[in-house]
N, C-alpha and C positions, 0 to 999 in steps of 0.2 A: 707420298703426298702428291696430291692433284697440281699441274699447275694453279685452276682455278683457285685450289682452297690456299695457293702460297698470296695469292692475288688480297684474297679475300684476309687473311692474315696480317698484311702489309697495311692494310686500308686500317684493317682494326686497333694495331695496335700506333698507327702515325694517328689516328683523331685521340688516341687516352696519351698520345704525345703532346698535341694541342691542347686538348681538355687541362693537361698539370701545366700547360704555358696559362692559360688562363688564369687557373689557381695560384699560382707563382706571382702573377701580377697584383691577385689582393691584399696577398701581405706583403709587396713592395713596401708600403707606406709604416707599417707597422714596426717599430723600434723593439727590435727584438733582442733578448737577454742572449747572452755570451753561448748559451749551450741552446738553445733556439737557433741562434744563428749555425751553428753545429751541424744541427738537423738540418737545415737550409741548405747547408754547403751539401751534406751526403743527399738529399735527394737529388740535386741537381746531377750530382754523379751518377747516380742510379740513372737518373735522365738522359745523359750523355752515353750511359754504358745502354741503355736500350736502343738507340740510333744505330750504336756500334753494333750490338750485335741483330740486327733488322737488316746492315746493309753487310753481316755476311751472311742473312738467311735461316737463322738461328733464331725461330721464331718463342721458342718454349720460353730460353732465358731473354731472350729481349721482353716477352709480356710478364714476366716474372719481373724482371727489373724497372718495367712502367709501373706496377701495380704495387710493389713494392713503396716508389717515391710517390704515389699517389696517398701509402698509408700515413707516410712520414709528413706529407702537405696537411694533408685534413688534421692530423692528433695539431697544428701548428692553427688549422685554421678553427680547429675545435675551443680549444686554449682563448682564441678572442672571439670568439662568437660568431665568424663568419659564416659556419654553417652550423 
């Protein structure tokens, strides 16, 4: 791998980093059911485990593990309608 394309990799997968902190913040408000909250708790792990594996360069599983808790947000933000 290039360094550019590590560069460019880093970039991509820290804004679908942001992007689910966004998503995370519209169901704050949302009183979510027992296994809801479930799913909340593991994406955020996925979340924290994509960081983890971005800062040791391990970019496959890092956007595998963003893209993942992106799926787990939306089936949550699907559920009330936010998207």
């Amino acid at each position: 791998m290039l360094e550019g394309d590590a560069m460019e990799y880093q970039e991509r997968i820290s804004k679908d980093i942001d992007l689910l902190s966004k998503n995370l913040k519209e169901i704050d408000s949302i009183e979510l059911k027992l296994v809801e909250k479930e799913i909340l708790d593991r994406a955020k792990s996925y979340r924290d485990d994509a960081w983890y594996y971005l800062e040791k360069k391990d970019f496959m599983t890092s956007f595998g593990c963003i893209t993942y808790a992106h799926g787990l947000i939306d089936s949550l933000r699907m559920i009330y309608s936010i998207i």
